[in-house]
N, C-alpha and C positions, 0 to 999 in steps of 0.2 A: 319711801324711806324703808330701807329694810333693817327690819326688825331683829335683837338678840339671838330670837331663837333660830332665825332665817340663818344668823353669822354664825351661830355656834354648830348648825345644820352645816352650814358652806368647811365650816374649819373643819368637822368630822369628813366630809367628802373629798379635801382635800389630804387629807393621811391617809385615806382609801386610794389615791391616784399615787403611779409610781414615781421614783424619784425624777424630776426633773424643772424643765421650766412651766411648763402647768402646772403643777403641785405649787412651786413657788409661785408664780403668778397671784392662782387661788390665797392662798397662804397672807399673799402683802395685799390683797384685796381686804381682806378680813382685817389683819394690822390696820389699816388705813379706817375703816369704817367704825370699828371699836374703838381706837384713839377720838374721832369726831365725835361719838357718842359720848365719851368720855370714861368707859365700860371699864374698871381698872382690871378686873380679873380676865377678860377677854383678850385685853392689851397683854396681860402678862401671857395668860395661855398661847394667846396665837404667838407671839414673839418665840417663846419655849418650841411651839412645832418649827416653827420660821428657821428655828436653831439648825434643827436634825435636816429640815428640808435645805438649805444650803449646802450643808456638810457633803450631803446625798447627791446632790440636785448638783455640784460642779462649779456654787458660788461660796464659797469658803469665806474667803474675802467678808461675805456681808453675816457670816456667823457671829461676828467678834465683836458686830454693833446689837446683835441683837442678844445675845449673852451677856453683855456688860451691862444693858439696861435692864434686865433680870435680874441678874445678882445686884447691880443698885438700888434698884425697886426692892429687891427681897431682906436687904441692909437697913435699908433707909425707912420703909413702911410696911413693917410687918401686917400682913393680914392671913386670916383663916385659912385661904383657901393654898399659903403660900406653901405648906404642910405636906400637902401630897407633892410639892413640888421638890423638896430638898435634896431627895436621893438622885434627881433628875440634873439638878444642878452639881452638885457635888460628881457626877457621872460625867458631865458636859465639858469639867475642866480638864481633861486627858482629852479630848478631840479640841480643846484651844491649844493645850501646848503641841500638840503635834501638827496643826496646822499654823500655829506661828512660826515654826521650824522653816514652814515652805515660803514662806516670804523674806527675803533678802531686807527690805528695809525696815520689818522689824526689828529694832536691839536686842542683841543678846543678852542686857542687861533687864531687858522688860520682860524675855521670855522668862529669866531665873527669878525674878519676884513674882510672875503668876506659878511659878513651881510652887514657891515657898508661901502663899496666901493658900496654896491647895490645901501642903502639909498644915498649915495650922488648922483648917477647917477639919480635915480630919482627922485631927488629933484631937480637937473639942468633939467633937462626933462621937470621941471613943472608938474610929473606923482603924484596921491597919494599915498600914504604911507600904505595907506591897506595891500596892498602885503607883504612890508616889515615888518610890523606886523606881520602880521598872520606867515612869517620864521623866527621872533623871537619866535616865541608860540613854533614852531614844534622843535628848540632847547629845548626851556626852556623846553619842555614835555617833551624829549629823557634823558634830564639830570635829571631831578625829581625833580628842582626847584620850589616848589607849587607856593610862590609870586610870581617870572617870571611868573612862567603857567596863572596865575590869570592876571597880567595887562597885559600880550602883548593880552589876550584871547579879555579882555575886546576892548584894541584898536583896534583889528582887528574886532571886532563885530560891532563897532561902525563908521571906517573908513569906506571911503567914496569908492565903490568900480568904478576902470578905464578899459580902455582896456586891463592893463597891472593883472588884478586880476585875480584869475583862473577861470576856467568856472564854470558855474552853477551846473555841476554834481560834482567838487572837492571841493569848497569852503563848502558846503553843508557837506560833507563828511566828512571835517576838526570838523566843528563841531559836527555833528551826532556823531564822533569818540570822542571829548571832554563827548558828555552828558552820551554815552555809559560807559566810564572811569567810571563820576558821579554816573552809576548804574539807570539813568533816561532817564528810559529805551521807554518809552511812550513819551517820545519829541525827542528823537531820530530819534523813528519811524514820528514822529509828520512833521523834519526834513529834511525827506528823500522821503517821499512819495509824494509831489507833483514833487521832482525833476523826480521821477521815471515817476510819471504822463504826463513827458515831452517827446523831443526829444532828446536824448546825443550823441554828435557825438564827443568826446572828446576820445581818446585811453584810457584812465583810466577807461572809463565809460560805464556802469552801473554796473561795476563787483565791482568795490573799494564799492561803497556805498553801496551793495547789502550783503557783504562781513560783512563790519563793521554790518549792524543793523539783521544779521540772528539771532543771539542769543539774540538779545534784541526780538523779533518774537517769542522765544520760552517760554522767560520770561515774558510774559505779557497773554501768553495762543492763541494766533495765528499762530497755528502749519501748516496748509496750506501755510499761507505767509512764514513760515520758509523755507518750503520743496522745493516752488521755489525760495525764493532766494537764496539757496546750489545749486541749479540746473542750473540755469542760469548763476550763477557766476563761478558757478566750470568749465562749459562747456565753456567760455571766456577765462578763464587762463590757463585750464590744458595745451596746446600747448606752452605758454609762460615761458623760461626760467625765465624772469623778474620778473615774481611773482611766485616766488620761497616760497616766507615765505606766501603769503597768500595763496598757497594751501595749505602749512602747517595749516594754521585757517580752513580749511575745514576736514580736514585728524582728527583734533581735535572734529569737530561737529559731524560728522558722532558716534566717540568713546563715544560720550555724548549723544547722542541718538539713541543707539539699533544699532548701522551699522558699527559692528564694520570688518563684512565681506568687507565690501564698502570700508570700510577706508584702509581696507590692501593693496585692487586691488588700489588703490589711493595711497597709500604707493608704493608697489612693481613699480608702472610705473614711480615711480618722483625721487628714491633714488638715484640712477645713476645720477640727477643732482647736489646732493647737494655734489659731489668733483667737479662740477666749478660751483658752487654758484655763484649768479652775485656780493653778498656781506658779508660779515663776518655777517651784521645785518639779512639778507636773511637766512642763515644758521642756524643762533643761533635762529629763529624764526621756519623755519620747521622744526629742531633738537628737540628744546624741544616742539613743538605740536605732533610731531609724539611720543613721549615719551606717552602722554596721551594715546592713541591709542596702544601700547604696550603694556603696563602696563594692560589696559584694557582686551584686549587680552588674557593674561598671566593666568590674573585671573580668566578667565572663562577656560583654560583650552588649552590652545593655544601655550604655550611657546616656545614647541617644533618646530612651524609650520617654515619651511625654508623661507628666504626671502634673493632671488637671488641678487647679487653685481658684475656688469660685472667685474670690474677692482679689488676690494678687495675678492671675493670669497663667495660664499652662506654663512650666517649667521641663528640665529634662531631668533623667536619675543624675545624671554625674555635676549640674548646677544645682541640685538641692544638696547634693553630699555635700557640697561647700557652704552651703548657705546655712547648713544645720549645723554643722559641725561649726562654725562662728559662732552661730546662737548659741549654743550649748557651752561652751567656753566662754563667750560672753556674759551668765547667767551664774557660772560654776565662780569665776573671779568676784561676781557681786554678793555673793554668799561667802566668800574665803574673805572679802575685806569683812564683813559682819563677822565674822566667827572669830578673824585672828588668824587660820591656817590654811594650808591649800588640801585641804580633803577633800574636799567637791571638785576641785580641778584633778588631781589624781582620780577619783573615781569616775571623770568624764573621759578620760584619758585611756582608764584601763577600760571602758565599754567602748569608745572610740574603734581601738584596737583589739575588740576580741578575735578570735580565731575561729574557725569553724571545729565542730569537736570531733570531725573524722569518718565521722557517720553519717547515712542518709534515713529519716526516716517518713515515712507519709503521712505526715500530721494531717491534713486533707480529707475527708470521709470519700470523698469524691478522686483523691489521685489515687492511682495503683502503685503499688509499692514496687514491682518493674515492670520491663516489660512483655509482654507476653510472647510463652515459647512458639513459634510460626507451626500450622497442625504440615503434616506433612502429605501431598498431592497423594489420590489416591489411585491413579495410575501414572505409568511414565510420559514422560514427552514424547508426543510425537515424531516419528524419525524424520529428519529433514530429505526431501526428494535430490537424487540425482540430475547434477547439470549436463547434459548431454557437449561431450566437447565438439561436435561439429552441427549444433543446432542453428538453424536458420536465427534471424532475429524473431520471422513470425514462429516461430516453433518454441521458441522463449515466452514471447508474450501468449501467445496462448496457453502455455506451462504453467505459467505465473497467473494466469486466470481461472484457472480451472483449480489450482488450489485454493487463493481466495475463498473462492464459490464451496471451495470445503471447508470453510474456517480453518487455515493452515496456512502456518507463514510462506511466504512467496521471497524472502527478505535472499536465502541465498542463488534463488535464479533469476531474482530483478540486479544482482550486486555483477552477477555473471553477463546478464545483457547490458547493463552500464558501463562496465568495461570493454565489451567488445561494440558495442553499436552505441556510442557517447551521445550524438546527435543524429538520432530518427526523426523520423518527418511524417505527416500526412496522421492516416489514421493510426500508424503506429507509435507519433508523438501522440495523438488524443489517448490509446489505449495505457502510454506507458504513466500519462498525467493521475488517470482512473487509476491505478496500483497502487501511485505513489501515494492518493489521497487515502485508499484503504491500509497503508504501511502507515501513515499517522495515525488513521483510526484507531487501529492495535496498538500505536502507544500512546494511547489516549488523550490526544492532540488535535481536538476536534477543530482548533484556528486554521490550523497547516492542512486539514485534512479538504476543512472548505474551500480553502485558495485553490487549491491544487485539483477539485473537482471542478469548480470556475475556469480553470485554464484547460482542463479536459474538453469541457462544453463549447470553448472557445473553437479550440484545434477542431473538431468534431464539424460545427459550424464553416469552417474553412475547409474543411476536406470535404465540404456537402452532403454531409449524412444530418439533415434537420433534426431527424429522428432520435437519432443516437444523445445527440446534443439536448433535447429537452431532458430525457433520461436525466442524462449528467444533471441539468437546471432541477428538474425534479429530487433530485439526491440531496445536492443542497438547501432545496427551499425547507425540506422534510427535517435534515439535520440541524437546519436554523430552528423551528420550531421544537426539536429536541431540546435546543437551550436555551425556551420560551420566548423566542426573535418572531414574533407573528409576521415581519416581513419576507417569513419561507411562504405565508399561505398561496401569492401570487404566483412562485415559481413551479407548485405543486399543481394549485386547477391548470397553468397554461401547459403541463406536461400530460395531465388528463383529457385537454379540449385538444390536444393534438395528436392524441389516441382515437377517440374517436371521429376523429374527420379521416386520418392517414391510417389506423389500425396500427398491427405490431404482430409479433410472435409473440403464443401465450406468455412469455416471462416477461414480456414487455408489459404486457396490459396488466396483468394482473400483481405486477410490480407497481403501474402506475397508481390501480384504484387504491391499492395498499396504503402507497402513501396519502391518496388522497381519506382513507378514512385516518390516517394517523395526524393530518390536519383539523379534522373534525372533533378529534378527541381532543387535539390541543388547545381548540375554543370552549372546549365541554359540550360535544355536543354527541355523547351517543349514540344517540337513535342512528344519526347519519352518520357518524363511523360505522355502526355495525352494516348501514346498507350498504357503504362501500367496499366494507370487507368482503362483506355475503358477493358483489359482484364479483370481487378481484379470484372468491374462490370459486367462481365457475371455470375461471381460464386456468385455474390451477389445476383443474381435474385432468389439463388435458396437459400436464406437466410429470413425468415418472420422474419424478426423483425424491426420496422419502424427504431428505433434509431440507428442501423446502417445503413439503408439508409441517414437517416440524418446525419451522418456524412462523407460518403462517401460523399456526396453533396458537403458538404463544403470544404475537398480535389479537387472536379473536379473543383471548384469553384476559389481554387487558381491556378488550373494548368492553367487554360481557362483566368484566368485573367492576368498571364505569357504572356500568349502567344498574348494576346491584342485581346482577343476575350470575349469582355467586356458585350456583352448580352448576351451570354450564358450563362459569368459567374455568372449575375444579378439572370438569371431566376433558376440557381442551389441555389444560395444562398438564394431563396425565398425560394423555397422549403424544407431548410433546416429550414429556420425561423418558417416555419408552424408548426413544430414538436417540437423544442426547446425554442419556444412560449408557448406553452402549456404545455412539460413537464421538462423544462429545463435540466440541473442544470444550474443558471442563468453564471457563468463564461462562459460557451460555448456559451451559448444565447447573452454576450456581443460580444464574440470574430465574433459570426456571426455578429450581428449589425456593430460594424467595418467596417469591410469586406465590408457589403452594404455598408455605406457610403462613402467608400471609393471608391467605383467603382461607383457611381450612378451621371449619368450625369448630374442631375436638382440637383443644391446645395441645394435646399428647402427639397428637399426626403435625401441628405446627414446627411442637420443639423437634421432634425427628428429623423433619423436612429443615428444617435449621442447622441443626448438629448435621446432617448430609453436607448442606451448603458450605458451613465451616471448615471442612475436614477438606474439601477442595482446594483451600488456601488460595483464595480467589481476592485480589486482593480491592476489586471495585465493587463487591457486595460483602465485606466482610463485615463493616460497619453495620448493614442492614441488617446483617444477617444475627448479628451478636445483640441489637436493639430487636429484633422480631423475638429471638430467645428467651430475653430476659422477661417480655411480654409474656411471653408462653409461660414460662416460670411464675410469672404473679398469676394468672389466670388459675394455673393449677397448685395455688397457694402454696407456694415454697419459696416466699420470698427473700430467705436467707440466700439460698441457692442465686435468686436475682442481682440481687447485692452488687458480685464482684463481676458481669455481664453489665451492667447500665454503668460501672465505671471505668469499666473498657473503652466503650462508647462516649463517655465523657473524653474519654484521653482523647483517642483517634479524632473525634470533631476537634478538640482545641487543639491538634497537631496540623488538621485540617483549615485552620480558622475560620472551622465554624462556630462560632461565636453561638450567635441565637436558639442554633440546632444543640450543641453543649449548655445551656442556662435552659434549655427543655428539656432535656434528657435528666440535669442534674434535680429537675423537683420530679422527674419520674424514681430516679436514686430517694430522694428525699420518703415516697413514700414504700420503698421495698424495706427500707431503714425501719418505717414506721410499725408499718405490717410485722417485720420481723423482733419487735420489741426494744429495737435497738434507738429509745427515742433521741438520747443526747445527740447522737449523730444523726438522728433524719431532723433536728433541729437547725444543727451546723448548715445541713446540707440545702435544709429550704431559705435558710438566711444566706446562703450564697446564691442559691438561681433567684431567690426574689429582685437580689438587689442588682444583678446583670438584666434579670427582665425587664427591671424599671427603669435601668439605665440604657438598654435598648430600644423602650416604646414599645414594648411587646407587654402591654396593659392586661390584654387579656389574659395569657399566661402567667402575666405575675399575678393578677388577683388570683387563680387559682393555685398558684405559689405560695400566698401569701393567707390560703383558708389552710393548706394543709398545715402549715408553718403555726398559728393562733389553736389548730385542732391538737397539734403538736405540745402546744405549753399547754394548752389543757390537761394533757394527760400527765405531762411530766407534774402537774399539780401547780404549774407557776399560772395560776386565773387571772391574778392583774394584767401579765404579759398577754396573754392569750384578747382578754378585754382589750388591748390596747389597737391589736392587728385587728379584732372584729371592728373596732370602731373605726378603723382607717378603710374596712372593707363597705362598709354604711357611708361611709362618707362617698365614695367614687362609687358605690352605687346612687346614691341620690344625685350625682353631677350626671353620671349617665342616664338617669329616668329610669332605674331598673328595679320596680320594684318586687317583681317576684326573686331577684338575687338579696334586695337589702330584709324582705321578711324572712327568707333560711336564717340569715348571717343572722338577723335582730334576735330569732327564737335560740339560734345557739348564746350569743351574746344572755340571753334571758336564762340559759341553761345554767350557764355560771354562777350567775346570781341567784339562782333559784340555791345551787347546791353550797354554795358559801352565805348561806339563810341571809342573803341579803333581799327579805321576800316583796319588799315594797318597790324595789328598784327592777327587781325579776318584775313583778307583777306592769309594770308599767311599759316596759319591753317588749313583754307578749303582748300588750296593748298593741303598740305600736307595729306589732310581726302582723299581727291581724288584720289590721287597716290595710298595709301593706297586699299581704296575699289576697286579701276580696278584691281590692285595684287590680292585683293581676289576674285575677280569675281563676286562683288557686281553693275554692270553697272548698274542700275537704282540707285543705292543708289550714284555711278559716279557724275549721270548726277545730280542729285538733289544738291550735296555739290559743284561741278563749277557755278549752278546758284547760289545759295548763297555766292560764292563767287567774281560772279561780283556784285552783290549787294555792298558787303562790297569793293569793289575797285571803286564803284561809290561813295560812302562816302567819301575814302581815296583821293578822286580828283586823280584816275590813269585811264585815261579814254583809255588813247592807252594798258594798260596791262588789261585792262577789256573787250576790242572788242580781244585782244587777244585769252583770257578765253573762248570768246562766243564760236569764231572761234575750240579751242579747245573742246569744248561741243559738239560743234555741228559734227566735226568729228567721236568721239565717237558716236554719235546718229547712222552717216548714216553706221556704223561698227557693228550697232547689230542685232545679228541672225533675220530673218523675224518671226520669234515667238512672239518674244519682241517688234516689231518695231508699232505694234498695239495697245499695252497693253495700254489700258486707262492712267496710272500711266506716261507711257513713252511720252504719247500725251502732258500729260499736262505739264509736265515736258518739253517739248520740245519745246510748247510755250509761257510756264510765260520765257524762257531764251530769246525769242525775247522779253516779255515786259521787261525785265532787261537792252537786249542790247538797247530797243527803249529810256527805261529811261537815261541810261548811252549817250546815242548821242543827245538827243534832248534838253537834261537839260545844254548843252553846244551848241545849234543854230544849229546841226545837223541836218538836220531833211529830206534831203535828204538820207544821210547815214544811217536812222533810217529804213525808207519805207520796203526795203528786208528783214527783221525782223520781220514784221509787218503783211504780206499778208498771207490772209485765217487763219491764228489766230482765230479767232472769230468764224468763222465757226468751224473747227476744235472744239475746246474747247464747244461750244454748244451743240454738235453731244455725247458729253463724260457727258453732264448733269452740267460741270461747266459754268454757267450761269452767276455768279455775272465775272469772271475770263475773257468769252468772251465781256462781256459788256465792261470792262474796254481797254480791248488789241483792241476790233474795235473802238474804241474811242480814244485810242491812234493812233490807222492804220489815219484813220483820219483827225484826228489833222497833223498828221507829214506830210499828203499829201499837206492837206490845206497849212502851214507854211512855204514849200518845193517850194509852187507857183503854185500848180495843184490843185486849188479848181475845176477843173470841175472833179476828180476821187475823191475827200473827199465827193462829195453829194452822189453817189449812196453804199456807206460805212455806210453814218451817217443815210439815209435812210431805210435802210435795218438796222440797228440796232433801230432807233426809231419805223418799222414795228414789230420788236418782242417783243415789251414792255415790255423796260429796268425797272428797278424798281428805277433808278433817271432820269427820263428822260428831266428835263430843262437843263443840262447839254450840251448832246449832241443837243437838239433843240437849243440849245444859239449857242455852233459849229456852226448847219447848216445855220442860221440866216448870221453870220458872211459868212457862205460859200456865198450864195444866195446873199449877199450887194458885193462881191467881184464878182460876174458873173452879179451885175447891175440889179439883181432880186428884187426891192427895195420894194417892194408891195408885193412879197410873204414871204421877209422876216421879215416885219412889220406886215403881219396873224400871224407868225410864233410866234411870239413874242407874241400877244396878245394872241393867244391860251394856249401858253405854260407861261402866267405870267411873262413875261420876262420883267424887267423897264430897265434896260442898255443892251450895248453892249459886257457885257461879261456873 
């Protein structure tokens, strides 16, 4: 049977959990167990949260049973406790009438006697009339009555505002949203901006007001101020079933200005709520905004694009623009027969039909506002070679081979022997197969490029050259495993086992071992790529030609850097640069740069080797190269500077459709955002890569998506939010068995609650971080989450379960391997837990229980360089001696810390004073005092 104080515990835990269906869950848990009990003040309390948690929580609907049975209870049978509740109820009736507005089959006739039951309550009250104003305005607007809309505006404008008025971020709002209507559009904003200029600690606030005045922002030519208030606002609600219809106002803005990508991913995550809409009015408002946004869509050429429906079945954009657009007009008429008038269908009508507003702007933290200027090549093209007009066909092909083999288009002397020699034969159809495979290569058509070296090998085979023909076979097995086909590994050994039975010319063999180490690397298997490398470069030795050494370079360069043998692979890749510096072709000269910066340990030699890469305007390493940058940029902490580099890279993958590789890159954006202070957008930006990582099965990067994102609301100060991703981060680690990930997350999760003095809940956290990290064999990270966990049980006032914890610590300590038992880390850690326990006993008159905690502390901790740490802890030693009634052992403590000059030293001279007047030293403790500036006793 659980007990009152268990429920009244449950119902406080529940107003501590955000708004939603846990909160209410919790919430009708407690309703339910207090009514059985028969608890009448419980039944009213929790009903009264029950209130605010629907309102909140997206169930509106069930506010209106539990609001009425409050104020019937509070009519019907007055009691004591009803007292603290009346400003709560009299409060309550402005979020009834405005949520009976949203229901169609409520009567008109019912919503204007709970107006007028208001007015009389506040008018016995002695309350103003303000409030009840401005709930006639918000009728008379829903109905389309202009005279209503005009006098209740004016009374509420002019009434006198009481405690009972709304707060300064809603009232504000009300009107902003009236001037908005007007089209006046510049007092709106007029408005709204010193409230923003405030503090709002209001749940409605800053997202409502931020919401109404965005599009007056874009109509007055203040497109900046537009872009953060979609971003702020949006990033408040998206989580909230409750505002249902004003993400629909967002999913609209986006479609009005150029986003109409953003608006879809804003679409496809919300649609799923609108079959439990919190309101018919909620509905009928994100039904026909998202129409805009369809429509939109559609037109540009989108119609077809799927947009997933867990419970009704994938649909396309241009059959839900219909399907919504019905709803919403369907919805708009059941609210015009209640009212009397067609307001609601006109104003479904004029959102229907918005227009775009003519401008583009990148509401997005993650899109680029265009697109980026191309850098410019930093030498010219290569001059194309002269066709010789009376060249043999072999004097062609061999023309066209010989540039090839310089990295140099062949394109206008293969175009010249096609027209004159159409169908060759023998080896010079296999030679001209070979060209044609490397003319796809160059445009990056590695399908065409394989067929067409297959058909080489063929010819080759036919014309009886075995030899020539494994080549070929070898080219493509090596090219297959370039694009991870392990069915090239067979074509590569049978082109090396017919090397050494038949041999070759060194470009042969050592072409062949080449590829046979670029097979081995493909397996991952180093060691033996770099053996085959190391053979292929013996035959190279006996090859003069610089540019295949340079590019053998850049091969050992990837094998070496495989294998985590990172300056070798630096000083091959330098050597390679030597050569393709000077003669390029710049593609290869990019891909080397890369490579360097990739591997180069000072991020400064990175970003240079990057910025090189860039400036080639290469256009199959630019991606890398702008992702290696932005790298090099966080490394050497300039992550503002990263910023607009990792959203390049965002672009070019989604133009790429790389999908998984963009939802990685955008939590790498997420935290340059962070680093650079800019949290609201590294929030936006991790609540977009999380929710494509999860939607992709990319678990692993979304959990670390999803720590940045909860470390995120930390900072911004939103700790519920933050609690809510660390708990979902505990959960999937306990389904994976991971408990060295769920004790980090538990001790951050503990952090929160420690710092929002929630010290029993903190304390119980670090419990569990603890358990955790000894399971994984994390003992120093043990020993750190139990001292901070007596901490938080000294707050909690549990002093016997906090000498518990020490006691616990400290057996852990004297249990680890003699390896660790020195580790600076474990020293100090071993004795900020006596100042913990000293704190925890002395701050309750302990101070003999404290002393064993206390001893060679100071020393200890000085010995390790923590200075400020042993100061405090022999100062504490000290103190508990003196306090304890052994001032004659507190003086050669406080002396030998005043000997190593402390950096507060009146402190502990004030201490020893006090020691020296307790042993009747009264003369040296009145120097003591003069020396050290001491006017009192303490």
């Amino acid at each position: 049977m659980t007990t009152a104080q268990e429920l009244w515990g449950l119902l406080a835990q529940a107003d501590d959990m955000p708004y939603g269906a846990a909160r209410i869950a919790l919430t009708e848990q407690v309703i339910r167990h207090a009514d059985t009990a028969g608890d009448v003040e419980l039944s009213f309390v929790a009903r009264m949260h029950g209130t605010k948690a629907y309102i909140y929580g997206g169930e509106p609907a069930k506010a209106f049973v539990t609001f009425s049975w409050c104020l019937g209870e509070f009519d019907r049978n007055p009691a004591p406790f009803h007292g603290r509740w009346d400003h709560t109820l009299l409060w309550y009736f402005k979020n009834m009438v405005s949520q009976m507005t949203s229901f169609p089959e409520i009567p008109a006739e019912r919503i204007r006697a709970v107006l007028d039951d208001m007015e009389r309550r506040y008018r016995e009250g002695g309350h103003s009339l303000q409030t009840v104003y401005k709930y006639r305005y918000v009728l008379a607007r829903h109905v389309g009555d202009e005279d209503a809309i005009a006098t209740w505006y004016e009374r509420w404008q002019t009434g006198t505002r009481d405690e009972l008025s709304d707060c300064e971020g809603c009232d504000p709002t009300g009107k902003a949203r009236h001037l908005v209507d007007a089209r006046r559009d510049s007092d709106a904003i007029a408005v709204a901006e010193p409230v923003l200029a405030g503090r709002l600690t209001c749940t409605e606030q800053p997202q409502n007001i931020l919401s109404t005045i965005m599009d007056s922002y874009v109509r007055v030519g203040r497109p900046d101020e537009a872009v953060d208030a979609h971003r702020r606002a949006y990033r408040l609600v998206r989580a909230s079933l409750a505002d249902l219809g004003d993400i629909g106002e967002h999913i609209a803005f986006c479609a009005r200005t150029g986003n109409e990508h953003r608006g879809l991913e804003i679409l496809q995550r919300h649609i799923d709520w609108l079959d439990r809409a919190p309101s018919p009015a909620a509905a009928m408002q994100f039904a026909s905004s998202s129409v805009v946004l369809l429509r939109r869509a559609a037109g540009l050429g989108h119609g077809d694009t799927v947009v997933h429906r867990t419970e009704r079945g994938d649909t396309t954009v241009s059959a839900l623009a219909d399907e919504l657009a019905a709803e919403a007009r369907a919805l708009a008429a059941r609210f015009d027969a209640r009212n009397g008038t067609d307001r609601q269908s006109r104003r479904v009508e004029e959102t229907i039909g918005a227009e775009p507003f003519g401008v583009v702007l990148a509401l997005s933290p993650s899109s680029r506002a265009a697109a980026p200027v191309p850098p410019v090549p930093s030498r010219p093209a290569p001059p194309q070679p002269e066709v010789p007009s009376g060249a043999t066909a072999e004097q062609l092909i061999a023309l066209a081979e010989d540039e090839e083999e310089a990295d140099r288009s062949a394109d206008a002397i293969l175009a010249a022997f096609d027209a004159r020699f159409p169908e060759p034969a023998g080896s010079l159809a296999a030679r001209r197969e070979a060209l044609r495979g490397g003319q796809h290569w160059q445009a990056r058509n590695g399908g065409e490029a394989i067929a067409a070296w297959e058909r080489s090998a063929a010819l080759w085979a036919e014309a009886g050259d075995p030899g020539k023909a494994a080549s070929l076979a070898g080219r493509v097995g090596a090219t297959r495993l370039m694009f991870g086909d392990l069915d090239g590994v067979e074509a590569v050994e049978r082109e090396v086992a017919y090397r050494e039975e038949h041999g070759g010319v060194p470009k042969e063999m050592a072409a062949a071992y080449s590829r046979l180490a670029m097979r081995h690397l493909a397996t991952e298997d180093p060691a033996a790529a770099l053996a085959a490398q190391e053979r292929a470069d013996t035959f190279l030795a006996e090859i003069d030609e610089p540019r295949w050494h340079a590019q053998y370079a850049l091969r050992r360069a990837r094998i070496l850097s495989a294998g985590h043998r990172h300056e070798e692979s630096a000083e091959a890749i330098g050597r390679a640069l030597i050569f393709f510096r000077e003669h390029g072709p710049d593609g290869i000269l990019a891909g080397a740069l890369l490579m360097a910066g990739q591997h180069a340990p000072d991020p400064e030699v990175a970003l240079a080797r990057f910025d090189e890469a860039l400036a080639l305007g290469d256009p199959d390493t630019a991606m890398n190269a702008r992702l290696g940058r932005a790298n090099a940029l966080l490394r050497l902490d300039r992550p503002a500077e990263a910023v607009p580099e990792f959203i390049e890279v965002v672009a070019l993958c989604t133009e790429q459709d790389l999908l998984p590789a963009a939802a990685m890159v955008r939590r790498d954006l997420a935290e340059a955002y962070q680093r650079a202070g800019r949290l609201t957008e590294a929030a936006e930006v991790a609540e977009e890569a999380l929710s494509e990582l999860r939607r992709l099965g990319e678990d692993s990067a979304a959990d670390d998506a999803e720590l940045l994102l909860a470390n995120t609301y930390r900072q911004l100060g939103q700790e519920k939010t933050a609690l809510v991703h660390y708990d979902a981060l505990i959960a999937r680690m306990t389904q994976e068995e991971n408990p060295a990930g769920r004790g980090q997350i538990r001790e951050y999760a503990a952090e929160v609650l420690y710092g929002a003095d929630r010290d029993d809940e903190a304390a119980e956290r670090f419990a569990e971080a603890a358990e955790d990290l000894h399971d994984a064999g994390n003992l120093v990270g043990e020993l750190r989450v139990l001292r901070r966990r007596v901490a938080a049980l000294h707050f909690a006032d549990e002093p016997e379960e906090a000498v518990e914890t020490v006691a616990l610590a400290r057996a852990r300590d004297a249990d680890l391997p003699a390896d660790m038992a020195g580790h600076p880390q474990v020293i100090w850690e071993r004795h900020m837990l006596g100042w913990e326990a000293g704190r925890v006993l002395m701050s309750r008159g302990r101070y003999a229980d404290a002393v064993p905690y206390l001893v060679d502390g100071g020393a200890a901790l000085r010995e390790i360089g923590a200075l400020q740490e042993a100061e405090n802890l022999a100062g504490m030693h000290a103190e508990a001696l003196f306090r304890a009634g052994d001032p004659a052992a507190a003086e050669p403590v406080l002396r030998e810390l005043l000997a190593a000059g402390p950096q507060e030293a009146q402190l502990p001279a004030a201490l020893l004073a006090e020691v020296l007047d307790a042993l009747d030293r009264k003369e040296e403790a009145a120097a003591l005092r003069t020396e050290h500036g001491i006017t009192g006793r303490d």
